[in-house]
ROSE-4610 file (N, C-alpha, C; in Angstrom, 1 decimal, always signed):
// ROSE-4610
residu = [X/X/X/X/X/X/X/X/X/X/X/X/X/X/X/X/X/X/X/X/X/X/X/X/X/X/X/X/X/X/X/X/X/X/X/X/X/X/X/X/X/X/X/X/X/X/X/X/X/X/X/X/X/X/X/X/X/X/X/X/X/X/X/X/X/X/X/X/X/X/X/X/X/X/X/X/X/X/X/X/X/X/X/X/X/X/X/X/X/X/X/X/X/X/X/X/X/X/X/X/X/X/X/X/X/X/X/X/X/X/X/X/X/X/X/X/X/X/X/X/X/X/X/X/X/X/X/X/X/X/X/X/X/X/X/X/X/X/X/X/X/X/X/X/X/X/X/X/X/X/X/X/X/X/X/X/X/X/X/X/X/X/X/X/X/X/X/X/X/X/X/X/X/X/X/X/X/X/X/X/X/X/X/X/X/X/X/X/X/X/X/X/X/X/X/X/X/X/X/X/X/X/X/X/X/X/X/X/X/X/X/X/X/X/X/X/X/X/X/X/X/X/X/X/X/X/X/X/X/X/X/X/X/X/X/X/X/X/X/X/X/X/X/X/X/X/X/X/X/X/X/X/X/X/X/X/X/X/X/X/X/X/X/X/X/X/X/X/X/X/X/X/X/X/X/X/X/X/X/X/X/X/X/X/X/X/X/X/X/X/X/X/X/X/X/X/X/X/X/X/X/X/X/X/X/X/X/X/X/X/X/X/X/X/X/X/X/X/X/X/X/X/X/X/X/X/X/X/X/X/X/X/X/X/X/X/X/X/X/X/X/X/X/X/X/X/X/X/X/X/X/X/X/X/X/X/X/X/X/X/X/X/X/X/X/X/X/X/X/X/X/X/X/X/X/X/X/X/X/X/X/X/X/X/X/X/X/X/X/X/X/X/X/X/X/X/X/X/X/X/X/X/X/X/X/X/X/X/X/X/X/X/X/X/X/X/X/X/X/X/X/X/X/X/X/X/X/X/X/X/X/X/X/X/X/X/X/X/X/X/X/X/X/X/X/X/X/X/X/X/X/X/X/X/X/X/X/X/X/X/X/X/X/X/X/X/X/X/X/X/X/X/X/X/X/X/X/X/X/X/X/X/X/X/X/X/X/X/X/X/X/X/X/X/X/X/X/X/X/X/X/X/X/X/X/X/X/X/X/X/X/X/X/X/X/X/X/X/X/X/X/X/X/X/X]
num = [1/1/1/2/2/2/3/3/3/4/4/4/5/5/5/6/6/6/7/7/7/8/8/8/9/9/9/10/10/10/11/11/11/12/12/12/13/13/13/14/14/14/15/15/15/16/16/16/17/17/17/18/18/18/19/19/19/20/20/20/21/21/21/22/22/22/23/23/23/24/24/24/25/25/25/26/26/26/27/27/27/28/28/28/29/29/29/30/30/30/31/31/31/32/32/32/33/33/33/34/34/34/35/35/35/36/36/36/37/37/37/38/38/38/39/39/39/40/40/40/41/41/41/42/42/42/43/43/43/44/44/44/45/45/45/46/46/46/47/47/47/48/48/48/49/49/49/50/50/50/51/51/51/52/52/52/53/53/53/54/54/54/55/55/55/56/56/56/57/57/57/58/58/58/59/59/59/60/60/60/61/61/61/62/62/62/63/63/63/64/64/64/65/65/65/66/66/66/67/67/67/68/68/68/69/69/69/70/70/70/71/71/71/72/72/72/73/73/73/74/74/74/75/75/75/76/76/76/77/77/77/78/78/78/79/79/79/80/80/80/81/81/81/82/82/82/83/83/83/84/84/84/85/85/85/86/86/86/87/87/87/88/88/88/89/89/89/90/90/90/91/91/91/92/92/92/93/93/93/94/94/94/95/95/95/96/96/96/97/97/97/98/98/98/99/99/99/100/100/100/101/101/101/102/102/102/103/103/103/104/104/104/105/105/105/106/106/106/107/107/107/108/108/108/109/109/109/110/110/110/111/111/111/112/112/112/113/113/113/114/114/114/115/115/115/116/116/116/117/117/117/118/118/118/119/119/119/120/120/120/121/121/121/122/122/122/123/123/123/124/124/124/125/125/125/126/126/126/127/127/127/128/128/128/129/129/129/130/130/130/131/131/131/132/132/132/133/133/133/134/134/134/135/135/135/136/136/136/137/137/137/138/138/138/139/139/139/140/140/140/141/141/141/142/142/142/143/143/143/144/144/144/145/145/145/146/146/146/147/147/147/148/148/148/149/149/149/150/150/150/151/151/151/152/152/152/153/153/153/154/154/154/155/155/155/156/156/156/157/157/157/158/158/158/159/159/159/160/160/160/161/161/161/162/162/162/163/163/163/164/164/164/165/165/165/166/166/166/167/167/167/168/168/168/169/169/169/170/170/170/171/171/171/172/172/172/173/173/173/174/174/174/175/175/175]
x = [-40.7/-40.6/-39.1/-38.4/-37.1/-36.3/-36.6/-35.9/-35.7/-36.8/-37.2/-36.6/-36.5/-35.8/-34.3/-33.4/-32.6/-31.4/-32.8/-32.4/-32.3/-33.2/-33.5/-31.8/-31.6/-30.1/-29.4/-29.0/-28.0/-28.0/-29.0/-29.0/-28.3/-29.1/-28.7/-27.3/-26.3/-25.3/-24.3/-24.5/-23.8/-23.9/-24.9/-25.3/-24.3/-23.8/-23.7/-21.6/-21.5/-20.1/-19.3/-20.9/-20.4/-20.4/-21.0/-21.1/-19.4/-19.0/-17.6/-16.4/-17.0/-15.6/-16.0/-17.3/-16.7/-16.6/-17.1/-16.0/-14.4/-14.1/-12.6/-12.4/-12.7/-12.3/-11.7/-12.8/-13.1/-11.5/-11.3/-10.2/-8.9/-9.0/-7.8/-7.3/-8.5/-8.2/-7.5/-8.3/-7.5/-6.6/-6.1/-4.7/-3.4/-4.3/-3.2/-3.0/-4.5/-4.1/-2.8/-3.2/-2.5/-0.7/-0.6/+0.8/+1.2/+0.0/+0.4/+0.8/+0.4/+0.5/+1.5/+2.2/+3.3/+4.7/+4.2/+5.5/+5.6/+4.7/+4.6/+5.4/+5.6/+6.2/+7.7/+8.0/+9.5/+10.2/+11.1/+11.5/+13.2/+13.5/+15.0/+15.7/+16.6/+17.6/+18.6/+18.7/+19.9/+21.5/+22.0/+23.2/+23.5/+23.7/+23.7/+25.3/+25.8/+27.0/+28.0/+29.1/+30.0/+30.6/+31.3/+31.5/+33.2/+34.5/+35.6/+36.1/+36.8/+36.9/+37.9/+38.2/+39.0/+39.7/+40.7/+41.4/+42.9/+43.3/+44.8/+45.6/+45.3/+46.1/+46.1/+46.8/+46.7/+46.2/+45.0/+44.3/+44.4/+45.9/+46.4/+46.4/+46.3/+46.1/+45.3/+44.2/+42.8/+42.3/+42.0/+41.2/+40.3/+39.4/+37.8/+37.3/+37.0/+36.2/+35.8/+37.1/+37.5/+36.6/+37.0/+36.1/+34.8/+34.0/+32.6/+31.8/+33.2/+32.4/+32.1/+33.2/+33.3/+32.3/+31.9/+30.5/+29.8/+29.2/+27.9/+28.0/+28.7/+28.4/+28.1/+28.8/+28.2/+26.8/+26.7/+25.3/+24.2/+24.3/+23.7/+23.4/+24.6/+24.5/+23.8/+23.8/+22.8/+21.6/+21.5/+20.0/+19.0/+19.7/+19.7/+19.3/+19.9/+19.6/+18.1/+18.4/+17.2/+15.7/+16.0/+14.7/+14.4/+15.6/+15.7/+15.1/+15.1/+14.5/+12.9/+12.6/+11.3/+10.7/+11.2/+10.3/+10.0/+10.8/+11.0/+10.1/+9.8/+9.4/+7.9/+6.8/+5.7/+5.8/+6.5/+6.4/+7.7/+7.6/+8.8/+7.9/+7.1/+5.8/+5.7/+4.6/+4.3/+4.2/+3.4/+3.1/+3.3/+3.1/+3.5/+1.9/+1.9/+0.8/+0.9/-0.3/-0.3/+0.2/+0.8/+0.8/+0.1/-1.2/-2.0/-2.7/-2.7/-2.7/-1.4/-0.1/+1.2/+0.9/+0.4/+0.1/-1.0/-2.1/-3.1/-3.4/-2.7/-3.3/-2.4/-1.4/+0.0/+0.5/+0.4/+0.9/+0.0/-1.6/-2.2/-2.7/-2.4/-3.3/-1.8/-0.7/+0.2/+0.7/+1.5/+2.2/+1.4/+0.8/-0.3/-1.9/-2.0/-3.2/-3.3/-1.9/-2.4/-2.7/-2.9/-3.5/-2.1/-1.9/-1.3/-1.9/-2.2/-2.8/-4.8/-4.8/-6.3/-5.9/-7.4/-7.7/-7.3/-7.2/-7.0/-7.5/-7.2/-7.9/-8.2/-7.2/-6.6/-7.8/-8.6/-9.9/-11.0/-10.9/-12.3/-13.0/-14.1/-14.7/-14.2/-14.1/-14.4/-14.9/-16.6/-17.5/-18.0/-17.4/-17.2/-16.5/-15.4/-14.2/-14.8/-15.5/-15.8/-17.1/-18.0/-19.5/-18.5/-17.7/-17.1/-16.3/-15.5/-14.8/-16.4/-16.7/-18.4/-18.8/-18.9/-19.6/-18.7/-17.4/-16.5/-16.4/-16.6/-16.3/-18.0/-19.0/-20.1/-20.6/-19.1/-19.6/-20.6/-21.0/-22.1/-21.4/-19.7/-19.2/-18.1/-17.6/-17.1/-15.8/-14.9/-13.7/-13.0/-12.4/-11.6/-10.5/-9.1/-8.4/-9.1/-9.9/-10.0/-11.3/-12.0/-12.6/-11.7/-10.7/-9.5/-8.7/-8.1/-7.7/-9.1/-10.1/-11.0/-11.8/-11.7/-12.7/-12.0/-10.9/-10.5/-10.2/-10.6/-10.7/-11.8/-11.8/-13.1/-13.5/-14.7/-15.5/-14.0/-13.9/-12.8/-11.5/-10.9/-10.2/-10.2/-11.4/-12.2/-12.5/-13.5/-13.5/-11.5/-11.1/-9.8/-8.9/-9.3/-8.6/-9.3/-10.7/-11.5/-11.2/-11.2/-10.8/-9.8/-8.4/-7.1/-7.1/-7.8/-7.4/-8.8/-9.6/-10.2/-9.6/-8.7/-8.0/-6.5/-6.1/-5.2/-5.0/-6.4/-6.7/-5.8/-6.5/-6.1/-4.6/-4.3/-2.4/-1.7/-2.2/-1.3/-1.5/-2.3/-2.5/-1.6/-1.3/-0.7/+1.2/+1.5/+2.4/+3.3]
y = [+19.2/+19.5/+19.9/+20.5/+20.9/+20.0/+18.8/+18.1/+16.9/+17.0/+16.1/+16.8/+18.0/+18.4/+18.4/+18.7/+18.6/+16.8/+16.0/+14.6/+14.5/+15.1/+14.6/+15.7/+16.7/+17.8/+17.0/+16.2/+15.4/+14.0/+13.6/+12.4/+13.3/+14.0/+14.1/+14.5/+14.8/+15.9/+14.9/+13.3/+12.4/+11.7/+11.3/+11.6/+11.6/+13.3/+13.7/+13.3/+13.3/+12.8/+11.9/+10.8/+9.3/+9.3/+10.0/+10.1/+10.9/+11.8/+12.1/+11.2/+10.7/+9.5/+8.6/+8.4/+6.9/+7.9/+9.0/+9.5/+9.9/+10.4/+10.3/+8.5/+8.0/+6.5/+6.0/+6.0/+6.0/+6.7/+8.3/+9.0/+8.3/+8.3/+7.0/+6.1/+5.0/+3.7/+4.5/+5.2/+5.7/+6.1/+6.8/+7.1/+5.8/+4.9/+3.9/+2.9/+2.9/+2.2/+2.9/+4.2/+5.3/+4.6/+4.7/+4.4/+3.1/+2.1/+0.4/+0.6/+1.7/+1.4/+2.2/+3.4/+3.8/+2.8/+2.3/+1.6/+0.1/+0.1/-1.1/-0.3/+1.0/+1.2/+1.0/+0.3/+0.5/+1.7/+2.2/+3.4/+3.5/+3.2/+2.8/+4.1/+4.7/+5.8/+5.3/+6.0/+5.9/+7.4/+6.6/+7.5/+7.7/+9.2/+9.3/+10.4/+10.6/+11.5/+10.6/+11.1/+11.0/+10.0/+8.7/+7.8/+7.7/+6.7/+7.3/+5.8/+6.2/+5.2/+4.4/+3.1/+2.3/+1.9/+2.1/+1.4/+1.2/+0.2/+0.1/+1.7/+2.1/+3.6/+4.3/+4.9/+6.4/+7.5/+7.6/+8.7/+10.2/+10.4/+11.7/+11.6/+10.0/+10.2/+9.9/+10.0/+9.6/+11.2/+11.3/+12.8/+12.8/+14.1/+14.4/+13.4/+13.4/+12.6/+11.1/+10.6/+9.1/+9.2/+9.8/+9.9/+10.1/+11.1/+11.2/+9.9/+9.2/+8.0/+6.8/+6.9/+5.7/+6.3/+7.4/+8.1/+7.5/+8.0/+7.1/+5.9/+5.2/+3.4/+3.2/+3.9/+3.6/+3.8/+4.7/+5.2/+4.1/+4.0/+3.0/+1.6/+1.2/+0.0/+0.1/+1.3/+1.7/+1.7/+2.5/+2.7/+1.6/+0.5/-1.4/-2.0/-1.5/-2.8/-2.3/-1.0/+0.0/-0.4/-0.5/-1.4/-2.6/-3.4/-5.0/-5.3/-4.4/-4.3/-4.0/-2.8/-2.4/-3.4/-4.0/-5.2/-6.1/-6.7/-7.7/-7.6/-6.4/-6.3/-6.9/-6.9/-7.5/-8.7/-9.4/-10.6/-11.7/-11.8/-12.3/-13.7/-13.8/-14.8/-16.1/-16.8/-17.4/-17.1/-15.9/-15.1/-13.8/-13.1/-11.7/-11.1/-10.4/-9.6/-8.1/-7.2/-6.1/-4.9/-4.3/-2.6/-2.3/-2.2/-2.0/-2.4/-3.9/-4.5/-4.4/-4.0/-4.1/-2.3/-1.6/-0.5/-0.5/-0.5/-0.6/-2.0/-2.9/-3.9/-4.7/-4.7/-6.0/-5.4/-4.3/-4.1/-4.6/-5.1/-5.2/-6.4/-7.1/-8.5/-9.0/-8.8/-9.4/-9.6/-9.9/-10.0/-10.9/-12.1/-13.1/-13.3/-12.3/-12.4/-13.5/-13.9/-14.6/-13.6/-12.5/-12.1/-12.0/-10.2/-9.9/-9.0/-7.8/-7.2/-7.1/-7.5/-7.2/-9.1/-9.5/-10.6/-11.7/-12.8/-13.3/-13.3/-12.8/-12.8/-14.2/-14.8/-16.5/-16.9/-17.7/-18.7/-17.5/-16.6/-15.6/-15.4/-15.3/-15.3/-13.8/-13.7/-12.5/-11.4/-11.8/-11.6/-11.3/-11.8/-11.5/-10.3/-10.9/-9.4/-7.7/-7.9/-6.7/-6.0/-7.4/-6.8/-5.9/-6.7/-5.8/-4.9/-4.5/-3.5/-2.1/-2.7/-1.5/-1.3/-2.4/-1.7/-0.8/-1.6/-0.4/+0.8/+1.0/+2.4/+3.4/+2.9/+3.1/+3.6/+2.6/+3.3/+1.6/+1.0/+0.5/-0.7/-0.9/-1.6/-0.6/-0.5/+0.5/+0.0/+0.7/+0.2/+1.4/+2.3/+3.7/+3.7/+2.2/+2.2/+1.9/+1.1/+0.4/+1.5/+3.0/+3.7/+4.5/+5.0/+6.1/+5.1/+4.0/+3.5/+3.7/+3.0/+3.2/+4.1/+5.2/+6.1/+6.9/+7.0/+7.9/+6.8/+5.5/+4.2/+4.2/+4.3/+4.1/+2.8/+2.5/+1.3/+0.0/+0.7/-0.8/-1.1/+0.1/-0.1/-1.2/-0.7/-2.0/-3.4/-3.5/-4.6/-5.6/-4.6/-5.2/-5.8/-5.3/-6.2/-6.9/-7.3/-7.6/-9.2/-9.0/-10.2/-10.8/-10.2/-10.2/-11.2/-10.3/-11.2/-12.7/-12.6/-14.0/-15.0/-14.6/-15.5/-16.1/-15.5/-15.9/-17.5/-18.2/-19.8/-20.2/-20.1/-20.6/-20.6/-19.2/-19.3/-20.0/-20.3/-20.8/-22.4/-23.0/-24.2/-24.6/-23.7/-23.7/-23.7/-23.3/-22.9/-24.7]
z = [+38.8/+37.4/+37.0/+38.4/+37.6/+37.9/+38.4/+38.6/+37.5/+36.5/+35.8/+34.2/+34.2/+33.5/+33.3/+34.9/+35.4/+34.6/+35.2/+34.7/+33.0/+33.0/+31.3/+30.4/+30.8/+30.3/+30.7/+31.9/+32.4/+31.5/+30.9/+30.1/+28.6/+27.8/+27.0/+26.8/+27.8/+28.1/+28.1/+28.9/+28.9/+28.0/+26.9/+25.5/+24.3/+24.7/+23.7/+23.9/+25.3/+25.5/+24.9/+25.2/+24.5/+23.0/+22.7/+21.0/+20.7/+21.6/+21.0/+21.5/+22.1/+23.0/+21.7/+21.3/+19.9/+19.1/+18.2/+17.2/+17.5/+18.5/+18.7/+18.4/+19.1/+18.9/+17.5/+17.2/+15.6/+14.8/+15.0/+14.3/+15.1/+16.7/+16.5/+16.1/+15.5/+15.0/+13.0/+12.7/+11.4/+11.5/+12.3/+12.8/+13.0/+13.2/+13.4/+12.3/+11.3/+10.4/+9.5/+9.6/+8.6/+9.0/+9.9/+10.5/+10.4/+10.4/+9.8/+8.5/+7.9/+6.2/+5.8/+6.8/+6.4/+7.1/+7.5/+8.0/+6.9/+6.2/+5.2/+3.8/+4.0/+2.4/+2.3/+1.2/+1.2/+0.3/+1.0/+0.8/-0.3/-1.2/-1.5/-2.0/-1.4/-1.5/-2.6/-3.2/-4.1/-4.4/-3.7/-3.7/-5.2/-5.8/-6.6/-6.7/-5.6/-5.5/-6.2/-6.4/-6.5/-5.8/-6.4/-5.7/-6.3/-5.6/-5.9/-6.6/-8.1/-8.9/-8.5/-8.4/-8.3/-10.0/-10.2/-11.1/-10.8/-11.9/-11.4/-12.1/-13.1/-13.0/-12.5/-11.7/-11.3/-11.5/-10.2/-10.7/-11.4/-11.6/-11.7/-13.4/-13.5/-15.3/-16.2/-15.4/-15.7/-16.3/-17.6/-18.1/-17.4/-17.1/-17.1/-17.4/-19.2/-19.6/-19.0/-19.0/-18.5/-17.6/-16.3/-15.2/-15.1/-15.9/-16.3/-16.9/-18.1/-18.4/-17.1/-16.1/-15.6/-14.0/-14.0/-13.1/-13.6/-15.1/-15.4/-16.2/-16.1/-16.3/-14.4/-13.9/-12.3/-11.9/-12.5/-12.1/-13.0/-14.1/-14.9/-14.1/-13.6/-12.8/-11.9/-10.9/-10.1/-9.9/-11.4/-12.0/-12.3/-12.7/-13.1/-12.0/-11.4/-10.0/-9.1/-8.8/-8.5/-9.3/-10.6/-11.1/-11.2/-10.8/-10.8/-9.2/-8.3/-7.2/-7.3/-7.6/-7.9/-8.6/-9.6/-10.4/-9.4/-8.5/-7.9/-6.7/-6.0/-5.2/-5.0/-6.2/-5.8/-6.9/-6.8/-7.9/-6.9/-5.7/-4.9/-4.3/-4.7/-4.3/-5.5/-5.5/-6.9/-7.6/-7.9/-8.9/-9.2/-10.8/-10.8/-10.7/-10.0/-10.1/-10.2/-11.0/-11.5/-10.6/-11.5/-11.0/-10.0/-10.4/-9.3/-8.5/-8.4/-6.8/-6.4/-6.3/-5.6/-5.1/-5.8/-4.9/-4.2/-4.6/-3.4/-2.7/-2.9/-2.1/-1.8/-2.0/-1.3/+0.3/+0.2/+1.8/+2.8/+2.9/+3.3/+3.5/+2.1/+1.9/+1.4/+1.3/+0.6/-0.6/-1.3/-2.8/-3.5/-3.3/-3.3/-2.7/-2.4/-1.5/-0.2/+0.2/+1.1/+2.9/+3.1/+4.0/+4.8/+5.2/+5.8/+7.0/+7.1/+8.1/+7.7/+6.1/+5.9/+5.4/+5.3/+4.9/+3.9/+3.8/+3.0/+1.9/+0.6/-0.6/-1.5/-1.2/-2.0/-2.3/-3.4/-3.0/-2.8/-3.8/-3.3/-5.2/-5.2/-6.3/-7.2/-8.7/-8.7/-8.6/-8.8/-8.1/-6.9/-6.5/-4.8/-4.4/-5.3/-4.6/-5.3/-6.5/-7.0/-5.9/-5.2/-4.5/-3.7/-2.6/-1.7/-2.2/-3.0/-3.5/-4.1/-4.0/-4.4/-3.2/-2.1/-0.9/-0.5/+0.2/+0.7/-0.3/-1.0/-1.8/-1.5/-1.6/-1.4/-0.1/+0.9/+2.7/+3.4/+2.3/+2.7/+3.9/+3.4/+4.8/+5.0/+6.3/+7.1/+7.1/+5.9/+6.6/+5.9/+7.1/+6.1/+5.3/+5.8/+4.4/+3.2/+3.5/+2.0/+1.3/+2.1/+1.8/+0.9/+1.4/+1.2/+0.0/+0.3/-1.4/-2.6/-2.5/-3.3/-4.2/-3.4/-3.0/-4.6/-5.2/-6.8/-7.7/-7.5/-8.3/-9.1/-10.5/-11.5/-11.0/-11.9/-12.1/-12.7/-13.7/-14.7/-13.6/-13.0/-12.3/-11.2/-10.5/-9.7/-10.2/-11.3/-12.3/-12.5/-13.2/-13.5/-12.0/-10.8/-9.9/-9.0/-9.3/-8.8/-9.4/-10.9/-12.1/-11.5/-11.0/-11.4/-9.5/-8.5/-7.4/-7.7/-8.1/-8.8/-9.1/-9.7/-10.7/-9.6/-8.4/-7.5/-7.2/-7.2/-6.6/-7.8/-9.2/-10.2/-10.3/-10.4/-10.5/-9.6/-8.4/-7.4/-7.7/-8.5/-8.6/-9.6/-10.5/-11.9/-11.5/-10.5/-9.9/-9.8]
């Protein structure tokens, strides 16, 4: 009898190990999507100090003012290009796509949905994309980025890029 007990604490014990070896598992693979997706952000610095004017007069006869103006037309130009980037950044493809697939979904699936670390979107119904966009949010398929983007996304939110990657086959044909 105590041997049979003995067996049975030794099963449950090894049990309960393997159940923490796959939850650890599990928080490591999130840990590494976390880090595929920070290394997918682009980050752009903008030097905003003081930069040193080039002209043909002499700086000794240049007023304040002069110099303040000729800071901020610099900075302006700066400012210009800084959003000539930003615009450009998810529309570098065939097509322009929204605000909000370039934040939650171009690092993953690409600027066009053609599939970069997550799946190819291209050729997917809208209908389709919205079921899956409800399960993963729902849990009912297991995938923790696309839990964690989803999961403070309303209903229309979902709907509207559910529509918006639908419509991807079409644009690219139109292209």
């Amino acid at each position: 009898m105590k041997h049979i007990l003995a067996a049975i604490v030794t099963v449950l014990a090894l049990g309960a190990m393997f159940m923490v070896y796959q939850s650890d598992r599990e928080v490591n693979k999130l840990e590494e999507i976390q880090k595929m997706i920070a290394k997918t952000q682009i980050k752009v610095k903008l030097d905003t100090g003081t930069q040193p004017v080039t002209q043909e007069a002499p700086v000794e006869k240049m007023s304040n003012a002069d110099i303040e103006k000729e800071q901020a037309k610099k900075k302006k130009e700066l400012d210009e290009k800084l959003q000539a980037l930003k615009n450009k950044a998810g529309n570098v493809a065939a097509f322009s796509v929204s605000p909000l697939y370039k934040q939650k979904c171009s690092s993953c699936h690409g600027v066009n949905g053609e599939g970069i670390i997550g799946p190819k979107l291209v050729g997917l119904s809208a209908e389709t994309v919205h079921q899956d966009l409800t399960d993963f949010k729902s849990g009912k398929r297991k995938n923790y980025v696309m839990y964690g983007l989803l999961s403070k996304m309303n209903e229309s939110q979902m709907q509207a890029l559910a529509d918006e990657i639908g419509s991807f086959e079409q644009k690219l044909k139109e292209q």
